[in-house]
C-alpha positions as a Markdown table, in Angstrom:
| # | Residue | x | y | z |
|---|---|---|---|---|
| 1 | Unk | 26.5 | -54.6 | 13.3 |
| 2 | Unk | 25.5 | -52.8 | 16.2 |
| 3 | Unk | 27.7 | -49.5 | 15.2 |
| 4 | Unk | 26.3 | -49.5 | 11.8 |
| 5 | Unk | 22.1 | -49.0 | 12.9 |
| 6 | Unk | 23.5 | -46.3 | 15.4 |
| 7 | Unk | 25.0 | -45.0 | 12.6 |
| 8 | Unk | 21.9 | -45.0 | 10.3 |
| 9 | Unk | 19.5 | -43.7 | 13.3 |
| 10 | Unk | 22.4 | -40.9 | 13.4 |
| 11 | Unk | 22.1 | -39.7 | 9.7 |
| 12 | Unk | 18.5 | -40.1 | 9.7 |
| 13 | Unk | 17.9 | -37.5 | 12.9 |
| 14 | Unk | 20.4 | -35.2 | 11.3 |
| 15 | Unk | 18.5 | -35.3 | 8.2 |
| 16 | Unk | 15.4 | -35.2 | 9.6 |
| 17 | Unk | 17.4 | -32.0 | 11.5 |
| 18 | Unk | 18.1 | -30.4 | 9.0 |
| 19 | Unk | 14.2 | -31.0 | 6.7 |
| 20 | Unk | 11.9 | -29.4 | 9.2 |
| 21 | Unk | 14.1 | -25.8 | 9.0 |
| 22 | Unk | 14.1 | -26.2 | 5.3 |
| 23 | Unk | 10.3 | -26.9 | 4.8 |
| 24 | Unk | 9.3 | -24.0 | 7.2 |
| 25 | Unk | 11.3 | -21.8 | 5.3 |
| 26 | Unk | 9.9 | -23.3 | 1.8 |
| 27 | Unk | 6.5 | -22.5 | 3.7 |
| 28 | Unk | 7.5 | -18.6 | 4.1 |
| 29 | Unk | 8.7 | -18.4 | 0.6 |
| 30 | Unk | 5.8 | -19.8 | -0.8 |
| 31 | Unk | 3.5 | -17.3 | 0.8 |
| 32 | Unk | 5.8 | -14.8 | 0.2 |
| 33 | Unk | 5.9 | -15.4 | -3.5 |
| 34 | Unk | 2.8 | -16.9 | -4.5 |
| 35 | Unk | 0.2 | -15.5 | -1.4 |
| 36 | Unk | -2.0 | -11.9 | -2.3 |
| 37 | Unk | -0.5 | -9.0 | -0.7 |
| 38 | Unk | -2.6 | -6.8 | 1.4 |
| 39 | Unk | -1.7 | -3.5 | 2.9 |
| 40 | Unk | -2.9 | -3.2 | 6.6 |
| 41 | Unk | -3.2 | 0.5 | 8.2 |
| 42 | Unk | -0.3 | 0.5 | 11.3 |
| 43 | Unk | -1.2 | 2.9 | 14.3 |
| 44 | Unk | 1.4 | 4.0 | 17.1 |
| 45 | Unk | 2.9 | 2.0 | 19.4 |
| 46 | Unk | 4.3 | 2.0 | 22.8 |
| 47 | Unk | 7.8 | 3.0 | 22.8 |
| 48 | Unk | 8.6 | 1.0 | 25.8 |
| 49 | Unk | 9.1 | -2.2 | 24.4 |
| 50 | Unk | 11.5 | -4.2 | 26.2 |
| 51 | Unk | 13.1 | -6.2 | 23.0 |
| 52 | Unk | 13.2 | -3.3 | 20.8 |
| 53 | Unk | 16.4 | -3.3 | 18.7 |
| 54 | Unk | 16.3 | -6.4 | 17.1 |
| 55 | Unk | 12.9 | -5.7 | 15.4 |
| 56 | Unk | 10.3 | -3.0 | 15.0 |
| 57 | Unk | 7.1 | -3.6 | 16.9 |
| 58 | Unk | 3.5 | -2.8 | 15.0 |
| 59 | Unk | 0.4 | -1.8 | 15.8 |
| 60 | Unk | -2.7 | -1.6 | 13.4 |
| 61 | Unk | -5.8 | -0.1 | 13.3 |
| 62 | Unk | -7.5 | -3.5 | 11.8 |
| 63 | Unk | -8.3 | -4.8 | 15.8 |
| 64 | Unk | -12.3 | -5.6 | 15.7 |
| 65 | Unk | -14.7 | -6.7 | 13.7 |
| 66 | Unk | -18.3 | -8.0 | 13.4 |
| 67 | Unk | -19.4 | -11.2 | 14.2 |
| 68 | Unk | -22.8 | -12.5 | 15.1 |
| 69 | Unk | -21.9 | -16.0 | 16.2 |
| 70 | Unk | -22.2 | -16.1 | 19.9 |
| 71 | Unk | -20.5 | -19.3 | 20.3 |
| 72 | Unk | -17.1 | -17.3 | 19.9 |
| 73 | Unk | -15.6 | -17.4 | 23.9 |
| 74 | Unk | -12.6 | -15.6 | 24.7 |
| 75 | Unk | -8.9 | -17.0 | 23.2 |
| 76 | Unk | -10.5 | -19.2 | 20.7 |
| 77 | Unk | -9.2 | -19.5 | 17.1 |
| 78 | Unk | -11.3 | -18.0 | 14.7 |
| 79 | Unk | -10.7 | -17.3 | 11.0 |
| 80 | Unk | -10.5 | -13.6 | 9.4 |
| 81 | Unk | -11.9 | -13.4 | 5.6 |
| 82 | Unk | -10.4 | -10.9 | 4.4 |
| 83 | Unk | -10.7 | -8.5 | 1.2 |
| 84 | Unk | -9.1 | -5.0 | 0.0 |
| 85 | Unk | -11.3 | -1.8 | 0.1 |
| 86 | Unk | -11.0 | 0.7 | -2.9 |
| 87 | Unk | -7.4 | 2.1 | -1.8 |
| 88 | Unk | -6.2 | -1.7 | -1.6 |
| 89 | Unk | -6.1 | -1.5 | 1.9 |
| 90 | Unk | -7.7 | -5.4 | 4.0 |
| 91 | Unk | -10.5 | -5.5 | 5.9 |
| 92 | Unk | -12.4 | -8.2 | 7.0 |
| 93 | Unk | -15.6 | -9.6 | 5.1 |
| 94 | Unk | -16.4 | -12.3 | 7.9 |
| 95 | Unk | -15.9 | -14.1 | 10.8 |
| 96 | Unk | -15.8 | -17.5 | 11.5 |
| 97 | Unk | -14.5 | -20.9 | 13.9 |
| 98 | Unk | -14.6 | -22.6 | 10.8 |
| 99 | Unk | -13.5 | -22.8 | 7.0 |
| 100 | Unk | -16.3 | -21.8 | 5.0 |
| 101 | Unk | -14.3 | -22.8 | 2.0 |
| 102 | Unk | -15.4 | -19.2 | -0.1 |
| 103 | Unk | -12.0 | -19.0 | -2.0 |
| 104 | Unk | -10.8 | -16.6 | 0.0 |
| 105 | Unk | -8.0 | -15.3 | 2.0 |
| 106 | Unk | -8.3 | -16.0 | 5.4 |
| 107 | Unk | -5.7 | -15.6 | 8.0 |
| 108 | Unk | -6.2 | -17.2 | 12.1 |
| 109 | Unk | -5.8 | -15.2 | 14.9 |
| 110 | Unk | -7.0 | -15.8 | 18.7 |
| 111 | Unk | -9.7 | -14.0 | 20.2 |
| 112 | Unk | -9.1 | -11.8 | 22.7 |
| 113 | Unk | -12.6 | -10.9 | 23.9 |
| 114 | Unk | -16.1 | -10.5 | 22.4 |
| 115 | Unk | -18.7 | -7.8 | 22.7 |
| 116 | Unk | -21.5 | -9.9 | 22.5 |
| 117 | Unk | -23.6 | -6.7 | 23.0 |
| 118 | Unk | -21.4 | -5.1 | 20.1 |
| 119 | Unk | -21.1 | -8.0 | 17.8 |
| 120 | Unk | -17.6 | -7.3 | 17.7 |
| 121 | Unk | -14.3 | -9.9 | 18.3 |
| 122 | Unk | -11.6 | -7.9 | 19.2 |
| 123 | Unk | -8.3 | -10.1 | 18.4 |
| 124 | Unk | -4.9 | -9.0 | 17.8 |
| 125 | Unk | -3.0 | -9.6 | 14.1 |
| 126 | Unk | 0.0 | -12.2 | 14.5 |
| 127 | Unk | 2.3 | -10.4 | 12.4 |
| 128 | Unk | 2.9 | -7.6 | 14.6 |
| 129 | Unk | 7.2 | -7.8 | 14.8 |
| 130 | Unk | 9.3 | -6.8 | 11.4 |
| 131 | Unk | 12.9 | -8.6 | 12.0 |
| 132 | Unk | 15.3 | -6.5 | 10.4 |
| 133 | Unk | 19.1 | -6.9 | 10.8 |
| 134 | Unk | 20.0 | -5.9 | 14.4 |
| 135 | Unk | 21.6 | -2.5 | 13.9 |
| 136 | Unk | 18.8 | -1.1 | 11.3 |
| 137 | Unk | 15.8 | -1.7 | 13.8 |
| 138 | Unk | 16.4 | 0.9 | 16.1 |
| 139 | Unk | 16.9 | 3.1 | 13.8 |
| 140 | Unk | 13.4 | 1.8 | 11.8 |
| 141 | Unk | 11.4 | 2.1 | 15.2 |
| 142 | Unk | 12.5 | 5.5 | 15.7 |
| 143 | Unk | 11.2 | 6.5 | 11.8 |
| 144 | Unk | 8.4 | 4.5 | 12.2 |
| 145 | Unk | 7.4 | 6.0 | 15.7 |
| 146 | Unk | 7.6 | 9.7 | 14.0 |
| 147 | Unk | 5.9 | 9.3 | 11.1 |
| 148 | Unk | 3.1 | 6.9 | 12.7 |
| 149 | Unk | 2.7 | 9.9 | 15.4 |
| 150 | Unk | 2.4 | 12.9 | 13.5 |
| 151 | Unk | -1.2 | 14.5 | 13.1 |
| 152 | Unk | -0.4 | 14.7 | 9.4 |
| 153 | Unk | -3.2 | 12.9 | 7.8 |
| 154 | Unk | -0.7 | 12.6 | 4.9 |
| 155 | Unk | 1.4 | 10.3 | 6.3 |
| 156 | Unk | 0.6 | 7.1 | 6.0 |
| 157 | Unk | 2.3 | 4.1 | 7.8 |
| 158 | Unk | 1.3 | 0.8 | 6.9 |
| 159 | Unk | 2.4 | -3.1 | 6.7 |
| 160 | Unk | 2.5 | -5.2 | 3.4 |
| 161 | Unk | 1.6 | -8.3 | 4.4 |
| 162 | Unk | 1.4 | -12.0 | 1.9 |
| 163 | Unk | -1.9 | -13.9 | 2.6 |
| 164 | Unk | -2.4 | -17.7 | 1.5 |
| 165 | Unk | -3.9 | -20.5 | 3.1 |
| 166 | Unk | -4.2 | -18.8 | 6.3 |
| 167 | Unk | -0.3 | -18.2 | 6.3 |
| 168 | Unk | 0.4 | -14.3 | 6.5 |
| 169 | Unk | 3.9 | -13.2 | 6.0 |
| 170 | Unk | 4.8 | -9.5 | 6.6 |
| 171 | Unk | 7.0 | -8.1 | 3.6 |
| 172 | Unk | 7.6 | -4.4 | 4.5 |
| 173 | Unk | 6.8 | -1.7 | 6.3 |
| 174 | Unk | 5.4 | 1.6 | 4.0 |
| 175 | Unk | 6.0 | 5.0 | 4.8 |
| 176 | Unk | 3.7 | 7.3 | 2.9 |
| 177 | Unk | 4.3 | 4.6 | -0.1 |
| 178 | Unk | 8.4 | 3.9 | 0.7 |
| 179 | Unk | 9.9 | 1.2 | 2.3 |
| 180 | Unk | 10.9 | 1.8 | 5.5 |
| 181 | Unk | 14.5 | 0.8 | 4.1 |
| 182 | Unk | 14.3 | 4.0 | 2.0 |
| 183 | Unk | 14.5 | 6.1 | 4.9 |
| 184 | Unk | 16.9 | 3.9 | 6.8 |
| 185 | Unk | 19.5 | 4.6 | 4.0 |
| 186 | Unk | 18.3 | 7.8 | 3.6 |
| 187 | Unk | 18.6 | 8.8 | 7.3 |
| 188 | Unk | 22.5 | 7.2 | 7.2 |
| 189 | Unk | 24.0 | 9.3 | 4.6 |
């Protein structure tokens, strides 16, 4: 009798093992497939990054905005709304510690300081790492670094990035309107 609840308390952690990987990745998906898709504007990075090789490391230009609630401290959570501008491109249309429930896409992020004087919260976007199979992302860092330096002001380097709920999931990196991949593949042959 004994044997057969061990058993049962067995098969019920390894299901339960097994659920929460499966509904985090049904999560992803989900936003992946049914979320809006913004573009955000990258910027360079440092190429120092101690991990690099496994996945490319972002920056972007979207790092501030104004806020005139002077409750926000440092590191709390506060909610981005955002919307596109005229080349599709997100920027934020407000601030807030708390759903305003305006239908629209929001994503959370943590505060890293605010200018009260400003009226700015200066935060950092959490989807700042593309994971890409281990042998491309060198490579991908290396395009991305040179097109997102040049001086060019017609290349373009930016992040497509699934919004829904206040889950963001990055899609792809753009080069000047390519995937990245195209100039992985292109840069192999």
């Amino acid at each position: 009798m004994k044997t057969i609840h061990i058993f049962i308390i067995f098969i019920a952690v390894a299901l339960l093992q097994l659920l929460v990987p499966a509904k985090m990745i049904y999560d992803k998906e989900s936003v992946l497939i049914t979320g809006t898709v913004y573009k955000f504007k990258t910027q360079p990075i440092d190429p120092n990054d101690p991990f690099r090789g496994k996945y490319v490391t972002l920056g972007y230009e979207l790092t501030t905005a104004e806020s005139f609630d002077s409750t926000i401290q440092n590191r709390d959570r506060v909610l981005l709304y955002l919307e596109k501008d005229s080349l599709g491109f997100a920027k934020v249309k407000s601030v807030s510690k708390t759903d305003l429930k305006m239908g629209t896409d929001f994503i959370e992020v943590e505060v890293d300081y605010y200018n009260i004087n400003a009226n700015r919260v200066h935060f950092n976007l959490p989807f700042d790492r593309y994971y890409m199979e281990e042998s491309k992302a060198k490579p991908a860092e290396d395009i991305y670094r040179k097109f997102s330096r040049r001086n060019d002001t017609n290349n373009q380097t930016y992040a497509l990035v699934a919004v829904k709920n206040g889950d963001a999931v990055l899609k792809d990196v753009y080069i000047n309107d390519k995937s990245i991949h195209y100039y992985i593949e292109n840069e192999e042959k």
